[in-house]
C-alpha atoms as one frame of an Amber mdcrd trajectory, in Angstrom:
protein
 117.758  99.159  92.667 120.148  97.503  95.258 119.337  93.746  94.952 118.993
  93.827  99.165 116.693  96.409  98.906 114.098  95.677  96.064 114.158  92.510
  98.147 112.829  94.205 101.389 110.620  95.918  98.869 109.180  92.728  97.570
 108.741  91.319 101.226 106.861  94.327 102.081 104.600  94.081  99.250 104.017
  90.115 100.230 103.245  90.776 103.675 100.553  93.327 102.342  98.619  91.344
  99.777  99.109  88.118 102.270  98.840  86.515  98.910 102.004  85.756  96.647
  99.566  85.598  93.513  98.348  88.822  94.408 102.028  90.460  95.125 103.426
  89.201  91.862 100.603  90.213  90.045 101.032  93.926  91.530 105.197  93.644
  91.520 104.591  92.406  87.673 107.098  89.569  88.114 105.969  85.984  88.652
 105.033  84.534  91.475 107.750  81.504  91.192 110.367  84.567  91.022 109.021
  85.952  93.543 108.836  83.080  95.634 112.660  82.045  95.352 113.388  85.863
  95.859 111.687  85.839  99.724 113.107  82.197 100.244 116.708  83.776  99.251
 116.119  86.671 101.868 115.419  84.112 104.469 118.283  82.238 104.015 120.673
  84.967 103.900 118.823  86.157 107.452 118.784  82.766 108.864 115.454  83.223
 110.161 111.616  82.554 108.424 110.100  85.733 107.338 106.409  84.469 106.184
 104.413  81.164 107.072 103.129  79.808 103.971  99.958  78.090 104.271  97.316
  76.598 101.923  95.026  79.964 102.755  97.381  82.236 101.738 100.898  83.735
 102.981 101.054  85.566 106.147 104.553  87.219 108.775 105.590  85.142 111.801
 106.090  87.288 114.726 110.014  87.527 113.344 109.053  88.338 110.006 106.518
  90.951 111.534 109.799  92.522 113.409 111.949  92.501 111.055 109.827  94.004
 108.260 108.479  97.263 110.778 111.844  97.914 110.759 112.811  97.775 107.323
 109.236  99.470 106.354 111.132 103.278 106.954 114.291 101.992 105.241 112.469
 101.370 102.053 110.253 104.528 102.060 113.221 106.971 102.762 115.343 104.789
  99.718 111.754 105.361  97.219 111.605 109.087  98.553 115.241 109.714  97.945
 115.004 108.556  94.359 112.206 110.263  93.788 113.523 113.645  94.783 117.015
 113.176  92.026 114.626 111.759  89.363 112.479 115.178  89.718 115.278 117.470
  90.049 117.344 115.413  86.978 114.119 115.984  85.147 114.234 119.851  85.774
 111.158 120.023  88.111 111.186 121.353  91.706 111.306 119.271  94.817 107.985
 118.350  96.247 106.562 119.458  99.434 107.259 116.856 101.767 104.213 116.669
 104.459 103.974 114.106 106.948 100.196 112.905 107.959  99.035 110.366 110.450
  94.992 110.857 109.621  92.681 110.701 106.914  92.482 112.980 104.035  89.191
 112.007 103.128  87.137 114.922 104.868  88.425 118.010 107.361  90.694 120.611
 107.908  93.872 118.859 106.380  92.096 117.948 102.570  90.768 121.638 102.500
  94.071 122.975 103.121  95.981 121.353 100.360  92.581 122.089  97.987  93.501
 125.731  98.936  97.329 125.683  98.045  96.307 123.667  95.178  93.931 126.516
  94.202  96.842 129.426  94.597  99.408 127.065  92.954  98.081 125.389  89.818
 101.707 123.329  89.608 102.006 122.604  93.594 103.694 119.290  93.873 103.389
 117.328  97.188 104.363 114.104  98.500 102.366 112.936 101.221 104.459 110.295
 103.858 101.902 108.723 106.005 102.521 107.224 109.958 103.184 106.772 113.036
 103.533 110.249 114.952 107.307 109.053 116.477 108.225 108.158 113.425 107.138
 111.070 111.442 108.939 113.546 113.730 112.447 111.352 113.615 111.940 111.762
 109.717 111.378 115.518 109.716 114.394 116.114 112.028 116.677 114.096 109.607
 115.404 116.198 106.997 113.638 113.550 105.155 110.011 115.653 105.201 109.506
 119.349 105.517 106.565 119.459 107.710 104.787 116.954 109.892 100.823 117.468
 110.386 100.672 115.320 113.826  98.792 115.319 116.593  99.723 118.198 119.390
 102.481 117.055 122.286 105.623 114.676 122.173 109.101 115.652 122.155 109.628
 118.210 119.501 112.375 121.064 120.202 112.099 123.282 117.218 109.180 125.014
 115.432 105.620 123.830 115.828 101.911 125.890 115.115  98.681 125.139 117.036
  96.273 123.710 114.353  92.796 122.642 114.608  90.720 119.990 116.550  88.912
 117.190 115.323  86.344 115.269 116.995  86.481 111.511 117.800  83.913 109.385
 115.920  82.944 105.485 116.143  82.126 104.039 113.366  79.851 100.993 113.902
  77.672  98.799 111.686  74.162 100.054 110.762  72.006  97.666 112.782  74.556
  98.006 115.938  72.578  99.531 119.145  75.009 101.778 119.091  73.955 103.353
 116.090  70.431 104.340 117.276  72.248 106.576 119.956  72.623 110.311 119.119
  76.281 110.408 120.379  78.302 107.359 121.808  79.785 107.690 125.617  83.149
 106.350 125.832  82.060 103.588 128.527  79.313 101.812 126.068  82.519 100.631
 123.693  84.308  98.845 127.196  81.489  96.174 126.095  82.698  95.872 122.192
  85.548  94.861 120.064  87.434  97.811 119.702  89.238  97.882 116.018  92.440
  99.797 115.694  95.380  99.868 113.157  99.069  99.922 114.191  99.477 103.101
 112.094  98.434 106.978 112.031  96.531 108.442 115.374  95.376 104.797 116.181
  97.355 104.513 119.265  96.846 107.662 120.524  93.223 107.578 120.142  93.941
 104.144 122.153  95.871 105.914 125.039  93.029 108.744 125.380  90.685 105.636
 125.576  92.497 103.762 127.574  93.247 106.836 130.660  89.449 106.742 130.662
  89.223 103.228 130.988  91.925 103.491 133.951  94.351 100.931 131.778  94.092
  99.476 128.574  93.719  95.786 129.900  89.899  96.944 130.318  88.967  97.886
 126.603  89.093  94.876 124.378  91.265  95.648 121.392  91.758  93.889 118.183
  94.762  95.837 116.197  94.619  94.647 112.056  97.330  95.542 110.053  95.169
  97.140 107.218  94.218 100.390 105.279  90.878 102.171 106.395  88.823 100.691
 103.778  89.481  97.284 104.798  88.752  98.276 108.516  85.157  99.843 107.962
  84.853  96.812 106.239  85.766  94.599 108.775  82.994  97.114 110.942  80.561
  96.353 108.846  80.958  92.995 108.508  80.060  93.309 112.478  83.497  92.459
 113.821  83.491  95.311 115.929  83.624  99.398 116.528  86.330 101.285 114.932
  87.329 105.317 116.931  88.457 107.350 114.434  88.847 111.062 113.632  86.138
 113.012 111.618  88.419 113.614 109.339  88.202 110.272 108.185  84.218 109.505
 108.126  84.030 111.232 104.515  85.444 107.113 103.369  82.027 106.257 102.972
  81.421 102.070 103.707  78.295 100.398 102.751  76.266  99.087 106.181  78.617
 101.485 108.423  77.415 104.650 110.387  79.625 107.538 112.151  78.999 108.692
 115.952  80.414 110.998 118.040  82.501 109.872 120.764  81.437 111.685 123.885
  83.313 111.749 127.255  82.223 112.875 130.855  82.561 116.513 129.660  81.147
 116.338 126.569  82.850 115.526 123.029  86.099 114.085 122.997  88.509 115.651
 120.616  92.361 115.724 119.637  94.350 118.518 118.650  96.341 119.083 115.167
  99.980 121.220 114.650 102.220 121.893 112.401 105.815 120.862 113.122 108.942
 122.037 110.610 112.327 123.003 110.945 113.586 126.463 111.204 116.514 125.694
 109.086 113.997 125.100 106.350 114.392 127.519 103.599 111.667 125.398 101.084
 109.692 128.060  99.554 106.805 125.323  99.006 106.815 125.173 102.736 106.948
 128.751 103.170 103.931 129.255 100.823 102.238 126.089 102.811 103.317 127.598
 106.365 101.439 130.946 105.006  98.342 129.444 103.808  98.087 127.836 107.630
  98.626 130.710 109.603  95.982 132.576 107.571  94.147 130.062 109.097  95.716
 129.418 112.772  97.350 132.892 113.022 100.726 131.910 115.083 100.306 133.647
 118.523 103.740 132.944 119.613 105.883 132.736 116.370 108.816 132.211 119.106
 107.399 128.807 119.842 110.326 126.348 119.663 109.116 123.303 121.659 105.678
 121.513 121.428
């Protein structure tokens, strides 16, 4: 790998673990060589990446910048050489699907158990985030088909999917947890917990419009996986919306509720987006096993 590159690599890892023991430890290098490798990349950008502090390593608001942009950069470079490695190696290309929610429970995970079930040698490779970024990578061809939320800018093929409700998760002994179903005013009074990645900001927006404005709802993004933020729940830190989709990532101490608005529960809505142009027959197969599903009412769709 490109010297430049494993560096960004590297960084990424860093910024994950917060920890350059850690990193090292799950780059298998040392941590002195890793150490001179991020102080290299600094000095070649002229700017510090990471603030390095007796309790660990963690991004300035530069390093935080620069590395959400160089985040894609690496994944499409890993993807990439994983699709010439298979096909050097005489195997077919994965299915490239794009996700932005848990796979943990719902529609999505019983889908792929079902094309697993027809094809005992399906290969897929599964490219999580953020909904704007997902659709940029399927039109540049880097993923065959995005499993997104419905709406946004989209100008080829797309199929209506299913809906998933809106759950809370909150710690055990919350008062929250004694209702049957949460309304969406009670969590104006909590510390609402929210990632920077998957449906997380669009569960904030639908939040927010009832709010009238998202300076009302007190928000506390962390940039961490799922596990770590129903831990952070039930630690008591705060409530965490998510989808049902994820509340089969069970959490010691944390509970699930439905989110309900003035009208009832609130939901959001699933499709399929791909590429006409496509000719994958993975996809195909995939496509097939959905619309035997969601039959396609207007197979002429070409904007969503």
């Amino acid at each position: 790998m490109n010297s430049e590159l494993r560096d960004l690599k590297w960084a990424l890892v860093a910024s994950r673990h917060r920890s350059l023991r850690q990193a090292a430890e799950t780059l298998n290098t040392r941590q002195s060589t890793l150490s001179r490798r991020l102080h290299d990349l600094e000095c070649e950008l002229g700017v510090d990446l990471f603030e390095r502090t007796t309790g660990g390593t963690k991004l300035t608001p530069v390093g935080r910048e620069f590395l959400d942009l160089a985040r894609p950069i690496v994944d499409e470079a890993d993807r990439l050489f994983l699709t010439f490695k298979t096909r050097r190696n005489g195997g077919r290309r994965p299915l490239r699907i794009g996700i932005c929610s848990s796979l943990s429970a719902g529609n999505l995970r019983e889908t792929l158990a079902e094309l697993c079930r027809q094809i005992a040698d399906a290969d897929i490779l599964l490219v999580d985030g953020a909904k704007v970024g997902l659709l940029g990578e399927l039109a540049a061809g880097a993923i065959d088909v995005a499993i997104l939320t419905s709406g946004g800018r989209w100008n080829d093929r797309f199929l209506p999917l299913w809906g998933e409700r809106v759950v809370v998760a909150v710690r055990e002994n919350h008062p929250l947890n004694s209702r049957p179903a949460i309304q969406w005013r009670e969590l104006c009074d909590n510390r609402i917990l929210l990632t920077r990645s998957g449906v997380d900001s669009e569960l904030e927006q639908l939040l927010s419009v009832k709010a009238g404005g998202s300076g009302s709802l007190r928000i506390s993004y962390q940039d961490v996986s799922l596990d770590r933020l129903l831990s952070l729940v039930g630690a008591g830190y705060g409530v965490a919306p998510l989808l049902e989709g994820a509340a089969g990532f069970g959490c010691p101490g944390v509970a699930h509720r439905e989110l309900h608005g003035d009208c009832g529960q609130m939901r959001l809505q699933f499709a399929a987006y791909w590429k006409e142009t496509n000719s994958s027959p993975m996809l195909q197969r995939f496509l097939d096993l959905l619309r035997a599903r969601y039959p396609d009412l207007s197979a002429s769709a070409t904007s969503g």
